[in-house]
C-alpha positions in Angstrom: 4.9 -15.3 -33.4 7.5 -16.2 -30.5 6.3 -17.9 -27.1 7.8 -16.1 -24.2 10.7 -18.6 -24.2 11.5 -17.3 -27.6 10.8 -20.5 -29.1 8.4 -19.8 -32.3 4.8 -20.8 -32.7 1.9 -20.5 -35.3 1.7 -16.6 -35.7 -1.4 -17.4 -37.5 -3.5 -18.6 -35.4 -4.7 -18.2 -31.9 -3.7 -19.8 -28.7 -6.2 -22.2 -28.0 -8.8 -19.9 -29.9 -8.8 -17.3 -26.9 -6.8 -14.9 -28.6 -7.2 -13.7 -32.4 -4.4 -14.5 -34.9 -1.5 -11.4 -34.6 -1.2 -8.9 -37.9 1.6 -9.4 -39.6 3.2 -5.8 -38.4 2.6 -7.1 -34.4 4.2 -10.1 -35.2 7.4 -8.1 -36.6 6.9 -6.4 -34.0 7.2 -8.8 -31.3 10.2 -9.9 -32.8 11.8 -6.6 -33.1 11.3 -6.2 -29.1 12.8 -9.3 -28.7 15.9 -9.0 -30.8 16.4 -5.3 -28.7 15.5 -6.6 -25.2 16.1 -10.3 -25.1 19.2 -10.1 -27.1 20.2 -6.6 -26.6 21.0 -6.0 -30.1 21.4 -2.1 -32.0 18.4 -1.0 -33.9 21.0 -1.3 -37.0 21.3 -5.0 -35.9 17.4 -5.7 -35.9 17.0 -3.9 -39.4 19.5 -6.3 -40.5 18.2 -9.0 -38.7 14.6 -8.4 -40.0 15.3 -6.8 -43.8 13.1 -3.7 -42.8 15.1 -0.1 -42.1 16.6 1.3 -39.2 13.3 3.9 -39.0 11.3 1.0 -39.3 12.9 -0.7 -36.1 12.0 2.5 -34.0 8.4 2.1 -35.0 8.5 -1.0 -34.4 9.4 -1.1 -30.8 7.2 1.9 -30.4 4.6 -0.6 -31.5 5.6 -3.5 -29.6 4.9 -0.7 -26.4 1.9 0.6 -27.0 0.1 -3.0 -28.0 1.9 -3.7 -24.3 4.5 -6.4 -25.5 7.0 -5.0 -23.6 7.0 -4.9 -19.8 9.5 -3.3 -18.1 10.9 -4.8 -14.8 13.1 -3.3 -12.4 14.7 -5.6 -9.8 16.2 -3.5 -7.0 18.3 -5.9 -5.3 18.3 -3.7 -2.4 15.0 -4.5 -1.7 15.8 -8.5 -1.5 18.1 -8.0 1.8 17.2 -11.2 3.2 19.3 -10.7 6.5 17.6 -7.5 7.5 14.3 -8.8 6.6 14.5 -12.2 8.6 16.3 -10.1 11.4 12.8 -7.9 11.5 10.8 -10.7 11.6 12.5 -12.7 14.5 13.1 -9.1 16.1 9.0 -8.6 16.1 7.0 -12.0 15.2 6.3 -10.3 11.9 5.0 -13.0 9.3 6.0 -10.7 6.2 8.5 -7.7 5.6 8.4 -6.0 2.1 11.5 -3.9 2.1 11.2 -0.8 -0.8 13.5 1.8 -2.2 12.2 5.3 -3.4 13.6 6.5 -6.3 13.4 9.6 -5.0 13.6 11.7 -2.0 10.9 13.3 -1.3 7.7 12.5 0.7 5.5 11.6 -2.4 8.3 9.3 -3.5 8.6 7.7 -0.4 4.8 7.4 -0.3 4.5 5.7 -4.1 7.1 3.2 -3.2 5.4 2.1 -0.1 2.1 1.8 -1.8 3.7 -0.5 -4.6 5.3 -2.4 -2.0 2.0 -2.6 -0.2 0.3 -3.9 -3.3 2.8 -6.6 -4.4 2.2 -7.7 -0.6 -1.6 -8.1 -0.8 -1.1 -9.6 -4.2 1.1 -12.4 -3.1 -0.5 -13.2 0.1 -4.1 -13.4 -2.0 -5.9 -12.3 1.0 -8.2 -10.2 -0.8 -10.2 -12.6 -3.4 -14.0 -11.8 -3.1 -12.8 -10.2 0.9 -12.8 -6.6 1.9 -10.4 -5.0 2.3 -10.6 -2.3 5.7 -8.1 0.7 5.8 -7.1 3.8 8.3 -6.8 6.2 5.4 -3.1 7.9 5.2 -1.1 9.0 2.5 1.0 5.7 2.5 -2.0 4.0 2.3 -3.8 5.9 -0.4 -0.7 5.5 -1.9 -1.3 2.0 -1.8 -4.5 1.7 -3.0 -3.6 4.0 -6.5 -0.8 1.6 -6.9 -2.9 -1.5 -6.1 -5.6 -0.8 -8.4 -3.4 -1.4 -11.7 -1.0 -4.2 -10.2 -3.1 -6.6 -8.4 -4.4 -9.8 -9.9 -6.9 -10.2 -7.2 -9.2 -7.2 -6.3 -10.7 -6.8 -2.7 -14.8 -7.0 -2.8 -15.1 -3.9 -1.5 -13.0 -1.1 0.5 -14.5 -0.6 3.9 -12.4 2.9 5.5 -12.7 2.8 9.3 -11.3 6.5 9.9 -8.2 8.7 9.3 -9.9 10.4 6.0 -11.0 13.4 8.3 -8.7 16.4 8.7 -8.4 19.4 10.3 -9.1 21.5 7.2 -12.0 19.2 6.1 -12.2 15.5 4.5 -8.9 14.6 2.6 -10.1 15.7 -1.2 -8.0 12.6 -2.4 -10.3 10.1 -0.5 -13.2 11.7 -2.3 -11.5 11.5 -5.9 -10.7 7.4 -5.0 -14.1 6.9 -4.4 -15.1 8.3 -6.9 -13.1 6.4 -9.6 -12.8 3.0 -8.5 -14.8 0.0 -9.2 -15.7 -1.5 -6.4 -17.8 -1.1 -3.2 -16.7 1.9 -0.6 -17.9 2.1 2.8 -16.9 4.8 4.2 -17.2 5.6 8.2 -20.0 7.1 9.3 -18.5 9.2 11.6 -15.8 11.5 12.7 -12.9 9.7 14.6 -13.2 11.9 17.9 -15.8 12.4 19.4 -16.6 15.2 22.5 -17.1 12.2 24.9 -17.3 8.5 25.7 -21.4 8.9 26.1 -21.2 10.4 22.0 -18.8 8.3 20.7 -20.6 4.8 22.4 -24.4 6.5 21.8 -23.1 6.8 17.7 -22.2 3.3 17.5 -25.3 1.9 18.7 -27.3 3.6 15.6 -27.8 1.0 12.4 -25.6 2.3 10.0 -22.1 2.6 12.7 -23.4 -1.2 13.4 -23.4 -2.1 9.6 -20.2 -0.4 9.2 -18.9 -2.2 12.5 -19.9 -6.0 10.3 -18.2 -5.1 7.3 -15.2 -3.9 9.4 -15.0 -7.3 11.2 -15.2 -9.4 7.8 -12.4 -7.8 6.3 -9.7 -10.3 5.5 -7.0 -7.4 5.7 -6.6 -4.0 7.5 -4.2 -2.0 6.3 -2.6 1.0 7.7 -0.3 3.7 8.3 1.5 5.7 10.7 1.3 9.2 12.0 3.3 12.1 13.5 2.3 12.9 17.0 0.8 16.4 16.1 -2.9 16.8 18.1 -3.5 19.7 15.0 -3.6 16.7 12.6 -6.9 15.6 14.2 -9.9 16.3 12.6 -11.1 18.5 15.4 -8.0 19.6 17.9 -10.7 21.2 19.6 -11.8 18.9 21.3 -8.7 17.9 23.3 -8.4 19.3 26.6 -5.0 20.9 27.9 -4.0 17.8 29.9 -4.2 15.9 26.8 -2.1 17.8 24.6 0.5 18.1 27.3 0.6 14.6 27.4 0.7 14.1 23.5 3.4 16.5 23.8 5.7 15.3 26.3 5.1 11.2 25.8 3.7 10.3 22.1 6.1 9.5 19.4 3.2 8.7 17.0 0.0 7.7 15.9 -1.5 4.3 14.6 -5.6 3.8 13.5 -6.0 7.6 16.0 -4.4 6.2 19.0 -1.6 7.9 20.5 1.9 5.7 21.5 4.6 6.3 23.4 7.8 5.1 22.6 7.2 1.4 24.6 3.4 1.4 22.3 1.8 2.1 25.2 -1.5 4.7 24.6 -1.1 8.4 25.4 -3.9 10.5 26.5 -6.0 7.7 27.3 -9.2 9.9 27.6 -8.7 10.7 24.0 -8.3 7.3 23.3 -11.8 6.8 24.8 -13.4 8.7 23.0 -11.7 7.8 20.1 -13.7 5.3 17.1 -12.3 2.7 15.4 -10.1 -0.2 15.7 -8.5 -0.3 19.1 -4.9 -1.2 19.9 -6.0 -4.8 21.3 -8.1 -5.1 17.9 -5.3 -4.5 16.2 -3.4 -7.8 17.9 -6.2 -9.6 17.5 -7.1 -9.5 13.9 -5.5 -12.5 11.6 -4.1 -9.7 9.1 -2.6 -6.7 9.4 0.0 -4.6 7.6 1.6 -1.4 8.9 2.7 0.1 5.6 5.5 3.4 6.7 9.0 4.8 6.4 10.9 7.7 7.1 13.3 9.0 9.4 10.9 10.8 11.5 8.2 7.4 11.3 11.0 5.3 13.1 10.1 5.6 16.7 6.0 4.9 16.3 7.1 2.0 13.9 9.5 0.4 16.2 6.9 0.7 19.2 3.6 -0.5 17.0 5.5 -3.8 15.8 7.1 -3.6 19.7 3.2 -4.6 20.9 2.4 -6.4 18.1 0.0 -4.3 16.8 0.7 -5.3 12.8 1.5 -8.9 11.6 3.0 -7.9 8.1 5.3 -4.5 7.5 6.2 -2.4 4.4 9.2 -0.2 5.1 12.1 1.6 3.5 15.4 0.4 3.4 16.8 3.1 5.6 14.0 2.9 8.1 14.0 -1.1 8.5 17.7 -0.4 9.1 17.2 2.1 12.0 14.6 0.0 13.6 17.5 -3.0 14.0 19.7 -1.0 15.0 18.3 0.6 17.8 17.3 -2.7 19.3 20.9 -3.4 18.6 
C-alpha cells in the first residue's frame, strides 16, 4: 500500500502488527483515491494508470469511501482572518476566538457551524481528557455537542447540564434524545432554573442531590454556553415574573447568558429574577478558568458584545459577520 506521503510500503503486511494486511482490491483501491485526489487525475487516467476499466475506477473510489480512505477537508479561509481574530481578543482579553462560516442561511445552519467550531475548540485546547464537561443547554450548544461527539479525539468524563434545557412548552425533546444516545455520564439539573422566590430557590440547593450536582458543576474543566434573546416567554415558567420585571426585561435587556438577563453595558436586568434564578452566576462565570460563549447572528450581537464586555467568557465561537459587527461597533 501507499503511506500518507504517497511513498509505498509493504501492502502485505501490517504496520507494526496493529493493523491486518490490506486485500488486494483496498489496496487498488487506495491507489485509485490517490491518483483522483492527490494527483487530480480523470477516472480515464486512473484506468490507464492501473490496467483495470473506467467502471472499475468508480467502484473503486466508491470503495476507497466507504472503508473511510478518503477524508474530505474543507479549508474556509475565511475562517483564518487573523486580524479580526487578534483584534477580538485584545478588544476583550479573550484567550481564543474560533471564527466559522455557515454554509447556509438559515438558523440550523448557523447553529451546526457553531457547534463544529465549538468542537474543534475543545479538541485543540484538550481541556476535556477524563474532565466534565458543564453546559447551559441551547441550540448552539446542542449543536455543539452532536458535532463534538464524532470529531473530538478526547471525550469529556461526563456532561454535567446546569440549566437552560427547560422551556416554556416543557423540557427541550432534543436534550432528552442526547441523553439518551450518548456514551458517557449525564447529570442533569435537578431543578427548574426559576424558582417563585429566593427562600425556594436557596431551600432547593441545600437538599443532597442540588449539592452533588453543585460538586460536579465546580470540577468541570469547561463550561460551555450560549446566548439568548431577551424574550421573558422563553423562560420555563414566565409566570413567575412579576410586572415590574418584565418591564424591565423589556425596556433594558438585550439578552440572556446561563438565565441572567444583560443590558447592553452586561450589567443584570431584573435583578429579583436574577435572585431567584439557579445556576452559575455572572461573577461565576469570571471566575471559572474556562469558559466558551459559543453564538452568532445578527440579532445575538448586542448580548455578545456586553457578555465578553464583562468578561463573562474567556474563549468565543462566532460567525464571520457577527465578529465583524462586534469590532465595529467598538470602532
Amino acid at each position: 500500500m501507499h503511506g500518507a506521503d504517497g511513498r509505498a510500503s509493504d501492502s502485505g503486511g501490517s504496520s507494526g502488527g496493529e493493523q491486518p494486511p490490506l486485500s488486494a482490491r483496498d489496496a487498488l483501491a487506495l491507489d485509485a483515491a490517490k491518483l483522483a485526489h492527490g494527483r487530480g487525475l480523470s477516472q480515464q487516467r486512473i484506468a490507464e494508470a492501473l490496467h483495470v476499466s473506467r467502471p472499475q475506477v468508480s467502484k473503486l473510489l466508491a470503495t476507497a469511501r466507504a472503508k473511510g480512505f478518503v477524508r474530505t477537508l474543507v479549508l474556509d479561509p475565511r475562517e483564518s482572518d487573523r486580524a479580526l481574530t487578534q483584534g477580538l481578543r485584545e478588544r476583550f482579553g479573550l484567550g481564543d476566538v474560533r471564527l466559522v462560516v455557515p454554509a447556509g442561511r438559515g438558523p440550523a445552519d448557523l447553529d451546526h457551524a457553531l457547534g463544529v467550531g465549538a468542537a474543534e475548540m475543545l479538541d485543540a485546547a484538550g481541556a476535556l481528557e477524563e474532565a466534565a464537561l458543564a453546559v447551559w443547554w441551547s441550540s448552539a450548544v446542542r449543536a455543539t455537542l452532536e458535532s463534538a461527539l464524532g470529531r473530538l479525539r478526547v471525550r469529556p468524563g461526563s456532561l454535567v447540564v446546569l440549566g437552560g434545557q427547560e422551556r416554556a412548552d416543557g423540557p427541550d425533546p432534543a436534550f432528552d434524545a442526547f441523553a439518551a444516545r450518548t456514551a458517557f455520564p449525564v447529570h442533569r439539573g435537578p431543578a427548574a432554573s426559576v424558582h417563585a422566590s429566593l427562600a425556594a430557590r436557596i431551600a432547593r440547593e441545600e437538599e443532597a442531590d442540588a449539592r452533588a450536582h453543585e460538586a460536579l458543576a465546580r470540577e468541570a474543566g469547561v463550561l460551555l454556553f450560549g446566548a439568548e434573546a431577551a424574550d421573558p416567554r422563553a423562560l420555563a415558567r414566565p409566570d413567575l415574573l412579576t410586572h415590574e420585571e418584565r418591564a424591565q426585561i423589556r425596556e433594558h435587556s438585550v439578552g440572556r447568558v446561563c438565565g441572567r438577563f444583560l443590558d447592553a453595558d452586561g450589567r443584570i436586568v431584573a435583578p429579583t429574577l436574577s435572585q431567584r434564578t439557579a445556576g452559575p452566576t455572572l461573577t461565576d462565570l469570571r471566575r471559572r478558568g474556562r469558559t466558551v460563549l459559543v453564538a452568532g447572528g445578527a440579532e445575538q450581537v448586542a448580548v455578545i458584545r456586553a457578555a465578553l464586555a464583562r468578561r463573562y467568557a474567556h474563549h468565543l465561537v462566532t460567525d464571520l459577520a457577527t465578529a465583524r459587527q462586534l469590532l465595529a461597533d467598538e470602532g
